[in-house]
N, CA and C of each residue as an Amber inpcrd file, in Angstrom:
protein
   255
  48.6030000 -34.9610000 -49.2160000  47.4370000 -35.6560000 -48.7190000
  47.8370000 -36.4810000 -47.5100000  47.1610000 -36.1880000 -46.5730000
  47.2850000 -37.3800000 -45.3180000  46.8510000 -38.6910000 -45.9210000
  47.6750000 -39.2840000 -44.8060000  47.8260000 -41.1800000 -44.8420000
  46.1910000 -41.6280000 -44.6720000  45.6030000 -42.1770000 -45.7780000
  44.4570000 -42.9540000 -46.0300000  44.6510000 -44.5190000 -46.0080000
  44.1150000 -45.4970000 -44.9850000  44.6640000 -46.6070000 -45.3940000
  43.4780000 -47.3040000 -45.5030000  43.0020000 -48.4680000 -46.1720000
  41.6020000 -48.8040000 -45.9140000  41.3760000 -49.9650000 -44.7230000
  40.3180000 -49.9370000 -44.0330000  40.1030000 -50.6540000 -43.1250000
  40.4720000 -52.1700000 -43.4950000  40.9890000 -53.2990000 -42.5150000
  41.1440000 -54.3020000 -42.6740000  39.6970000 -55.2720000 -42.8040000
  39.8410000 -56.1730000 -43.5830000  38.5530000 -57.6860000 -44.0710000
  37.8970000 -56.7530000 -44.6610000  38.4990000 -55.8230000 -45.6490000
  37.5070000 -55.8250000 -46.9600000  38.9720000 -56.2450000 -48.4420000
  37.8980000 -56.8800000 -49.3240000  38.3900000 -57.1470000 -50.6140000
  38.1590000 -56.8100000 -51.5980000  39.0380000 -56.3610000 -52.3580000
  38.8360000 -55.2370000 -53.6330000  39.5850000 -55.9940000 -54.7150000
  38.7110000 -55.9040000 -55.6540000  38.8460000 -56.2430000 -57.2540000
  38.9060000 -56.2130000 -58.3380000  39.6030000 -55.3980000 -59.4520000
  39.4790000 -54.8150000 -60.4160000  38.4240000 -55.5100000 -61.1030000
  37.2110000 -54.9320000 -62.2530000  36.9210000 -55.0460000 -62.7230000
  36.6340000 -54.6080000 -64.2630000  36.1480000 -54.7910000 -65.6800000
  36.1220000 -54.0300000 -66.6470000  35.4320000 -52.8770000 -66.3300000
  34.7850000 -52.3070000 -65.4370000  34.4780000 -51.1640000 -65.4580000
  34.7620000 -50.4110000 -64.3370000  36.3190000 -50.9720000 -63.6800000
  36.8420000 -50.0510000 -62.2790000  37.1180000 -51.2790000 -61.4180000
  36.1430000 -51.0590000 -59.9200000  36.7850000 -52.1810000 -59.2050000
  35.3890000 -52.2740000 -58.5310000  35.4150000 -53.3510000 -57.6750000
  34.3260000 -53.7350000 -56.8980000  34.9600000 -53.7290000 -55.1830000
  34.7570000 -53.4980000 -53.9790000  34.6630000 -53.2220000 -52.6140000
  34.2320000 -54.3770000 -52.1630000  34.5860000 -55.2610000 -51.0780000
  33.6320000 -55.7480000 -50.8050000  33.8280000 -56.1750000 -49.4750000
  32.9900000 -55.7710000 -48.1880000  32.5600000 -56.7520000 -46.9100000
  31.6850000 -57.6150000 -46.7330000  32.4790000 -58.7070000 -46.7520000
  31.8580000 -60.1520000 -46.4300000  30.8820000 -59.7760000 -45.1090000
  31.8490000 -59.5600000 -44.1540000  31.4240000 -59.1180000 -42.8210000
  29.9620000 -59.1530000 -42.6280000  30.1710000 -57.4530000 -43.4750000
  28.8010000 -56.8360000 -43.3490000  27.7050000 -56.9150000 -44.0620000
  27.9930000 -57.5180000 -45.5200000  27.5910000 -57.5740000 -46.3550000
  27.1140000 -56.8140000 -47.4000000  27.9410000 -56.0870000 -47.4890000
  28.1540000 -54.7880000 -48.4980000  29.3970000 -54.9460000 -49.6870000
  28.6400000 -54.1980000 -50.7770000  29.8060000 -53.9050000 -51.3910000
  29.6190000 -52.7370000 -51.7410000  30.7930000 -52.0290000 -52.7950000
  30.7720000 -50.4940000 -53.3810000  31.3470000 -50.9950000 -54.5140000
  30.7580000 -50.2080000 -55.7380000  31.7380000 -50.2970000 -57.0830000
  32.2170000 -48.8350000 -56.7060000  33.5210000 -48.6530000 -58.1760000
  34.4350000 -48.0780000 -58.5150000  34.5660000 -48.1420000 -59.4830000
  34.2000000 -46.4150000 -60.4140000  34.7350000 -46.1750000 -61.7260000
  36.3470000 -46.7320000 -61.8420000  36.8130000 -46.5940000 -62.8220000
  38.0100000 -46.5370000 -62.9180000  39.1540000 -45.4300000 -62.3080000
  38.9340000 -44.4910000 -62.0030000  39.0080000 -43.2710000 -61.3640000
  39.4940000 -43.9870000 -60.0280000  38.1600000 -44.2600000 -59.0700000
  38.1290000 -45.0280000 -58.1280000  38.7980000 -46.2870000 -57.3870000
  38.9670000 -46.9730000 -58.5950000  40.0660000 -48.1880000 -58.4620000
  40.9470000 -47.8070000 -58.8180000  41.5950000 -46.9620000 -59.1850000
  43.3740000 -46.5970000 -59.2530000  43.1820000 -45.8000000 -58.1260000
  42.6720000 -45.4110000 -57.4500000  42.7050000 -44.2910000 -56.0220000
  42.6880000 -45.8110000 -55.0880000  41.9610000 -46.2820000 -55.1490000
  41.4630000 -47.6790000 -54.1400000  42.6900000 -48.5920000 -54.1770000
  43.3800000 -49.2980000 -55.1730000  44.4260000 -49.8030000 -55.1150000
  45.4070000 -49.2180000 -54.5470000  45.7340000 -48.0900000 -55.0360000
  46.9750000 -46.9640000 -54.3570000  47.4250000 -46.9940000 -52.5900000
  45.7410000 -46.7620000 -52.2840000  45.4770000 -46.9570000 -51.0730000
  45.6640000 -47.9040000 -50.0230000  45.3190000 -49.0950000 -50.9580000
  46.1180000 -50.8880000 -50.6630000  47.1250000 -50.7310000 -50.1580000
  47.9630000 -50.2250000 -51.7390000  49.6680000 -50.5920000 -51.7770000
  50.5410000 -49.7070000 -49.6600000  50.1930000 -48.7720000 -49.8480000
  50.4740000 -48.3330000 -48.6560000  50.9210000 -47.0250000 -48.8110000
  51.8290000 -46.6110000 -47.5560000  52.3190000 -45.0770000 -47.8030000
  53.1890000 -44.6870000 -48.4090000  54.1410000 -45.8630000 -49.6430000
  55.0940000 -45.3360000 -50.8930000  53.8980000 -45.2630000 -51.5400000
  52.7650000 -45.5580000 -52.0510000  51.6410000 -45.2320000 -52.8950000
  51.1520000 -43.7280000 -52.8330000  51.1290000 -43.5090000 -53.7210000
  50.8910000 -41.8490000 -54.7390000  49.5190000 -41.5610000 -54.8530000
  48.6900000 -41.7770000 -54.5180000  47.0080000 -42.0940000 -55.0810000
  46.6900000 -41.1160000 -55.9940000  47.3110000 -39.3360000 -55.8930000
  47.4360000 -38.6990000 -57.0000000  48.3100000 -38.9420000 -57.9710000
  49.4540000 -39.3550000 -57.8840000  50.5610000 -39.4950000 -58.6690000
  49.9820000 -40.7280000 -59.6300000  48.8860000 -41.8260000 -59.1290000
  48.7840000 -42.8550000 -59.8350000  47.4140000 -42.3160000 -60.6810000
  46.8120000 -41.4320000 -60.2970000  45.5470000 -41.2240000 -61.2340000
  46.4370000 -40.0600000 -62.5330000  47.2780000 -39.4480000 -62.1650000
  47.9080000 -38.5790000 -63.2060000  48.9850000 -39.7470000 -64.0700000
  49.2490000 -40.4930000 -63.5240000  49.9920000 -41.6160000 -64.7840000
  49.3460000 -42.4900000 -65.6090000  47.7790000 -42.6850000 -65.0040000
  46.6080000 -43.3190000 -65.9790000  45.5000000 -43.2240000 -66.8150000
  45.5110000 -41.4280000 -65.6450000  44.2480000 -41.0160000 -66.8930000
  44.6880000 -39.1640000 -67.5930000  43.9790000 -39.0990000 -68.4930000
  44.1610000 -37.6640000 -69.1670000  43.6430000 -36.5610000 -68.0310000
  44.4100000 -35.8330000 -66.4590000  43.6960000 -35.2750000 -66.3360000
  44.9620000 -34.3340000 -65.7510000  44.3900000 -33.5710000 -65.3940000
  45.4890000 -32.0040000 -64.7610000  45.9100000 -32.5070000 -63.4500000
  47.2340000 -31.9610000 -62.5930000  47.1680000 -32.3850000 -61.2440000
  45.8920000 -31.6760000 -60.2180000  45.7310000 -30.0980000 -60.3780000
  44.4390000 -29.6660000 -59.8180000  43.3980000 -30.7300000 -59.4610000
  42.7520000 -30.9100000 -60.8810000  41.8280000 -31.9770000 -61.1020000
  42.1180000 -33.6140000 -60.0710000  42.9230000 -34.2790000 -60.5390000
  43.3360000 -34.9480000 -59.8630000  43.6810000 -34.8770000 -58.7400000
  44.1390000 -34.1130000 -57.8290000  43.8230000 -33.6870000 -56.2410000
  42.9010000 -33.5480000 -55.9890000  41.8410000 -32.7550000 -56.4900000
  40.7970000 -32.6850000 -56.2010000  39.5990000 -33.9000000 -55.9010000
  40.0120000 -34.7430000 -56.9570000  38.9790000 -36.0460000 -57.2070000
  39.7310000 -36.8250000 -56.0850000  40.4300000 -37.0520000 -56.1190000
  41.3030000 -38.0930000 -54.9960000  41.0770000 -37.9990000 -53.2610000
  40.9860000 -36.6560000 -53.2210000  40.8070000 -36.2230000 -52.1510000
  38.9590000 -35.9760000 -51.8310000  37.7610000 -35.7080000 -52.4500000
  36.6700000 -36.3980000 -52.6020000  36.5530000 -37.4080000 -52.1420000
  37.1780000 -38.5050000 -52.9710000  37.0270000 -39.9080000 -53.1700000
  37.4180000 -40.2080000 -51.9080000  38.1570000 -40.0100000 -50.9980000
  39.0070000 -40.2500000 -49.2440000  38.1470000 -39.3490000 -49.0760000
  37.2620000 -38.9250000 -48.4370000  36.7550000 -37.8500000 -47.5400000
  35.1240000 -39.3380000 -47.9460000  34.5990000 -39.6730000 -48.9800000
  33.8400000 -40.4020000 -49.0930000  33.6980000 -41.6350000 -48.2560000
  34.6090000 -42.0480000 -48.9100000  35.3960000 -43.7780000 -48.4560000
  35.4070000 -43.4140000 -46.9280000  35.9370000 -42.4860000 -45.9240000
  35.5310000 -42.2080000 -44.7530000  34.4340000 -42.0340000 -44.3190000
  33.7010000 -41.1460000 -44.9700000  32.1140000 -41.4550000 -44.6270000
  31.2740000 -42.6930000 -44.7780000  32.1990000 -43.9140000 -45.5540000
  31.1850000 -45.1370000 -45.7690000  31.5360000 -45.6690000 -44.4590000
  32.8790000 -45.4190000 -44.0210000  33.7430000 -46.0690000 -42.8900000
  34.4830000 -47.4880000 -43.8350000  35.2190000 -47.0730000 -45.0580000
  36.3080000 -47.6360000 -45.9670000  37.4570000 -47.3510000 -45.4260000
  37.4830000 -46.4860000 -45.1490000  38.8230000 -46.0650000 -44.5230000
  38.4690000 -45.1030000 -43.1900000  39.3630000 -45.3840000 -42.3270000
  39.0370000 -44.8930000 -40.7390000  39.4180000 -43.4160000 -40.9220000
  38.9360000 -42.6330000 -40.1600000  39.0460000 -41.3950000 -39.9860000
  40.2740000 -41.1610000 -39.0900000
């Protein structure tokens, strides 16, 4: 997977049901299944971060699967303009 990094002055937060997004800025936010916030954190951490490697160490799913969703989830987050193209 190419380098996804998320745009700078937004703040992200785990929550009990994933994570929450948020621009002050603009005044937006996005939730995040849980799915979502282990892809979203990953993304934080930087380019030693795994964003597949971390959804296959947390949840029950295949690597297929998990490439697949991860890579969705970044093709999205670019279309909100979360992360720069």
């Amino acid at each position: 997977m190419d380098t996804a990094t998320p745009r700078p002055g937004l703040s992200f937060v785990r929550t009990e049901y994933g994570g929450v997004v948020l621009d002050l800025k603009q005044g937006e936010y996005w939730r995040l299944n849980p799915v979502g916030a282990e892809v979203f954190a990953s993304l934080l951490a930087g380019d030693a971060a795994d964003p597949v490697a971390a959804v296959l160490d947390q949840f029950d799913v295949d690597a297929v699967t998990a490439q697949r969703d991860v890579a969705e989830l970044v093709s999205h987050l670019r279309a909100v303009g979360l992360v720069p193209s």
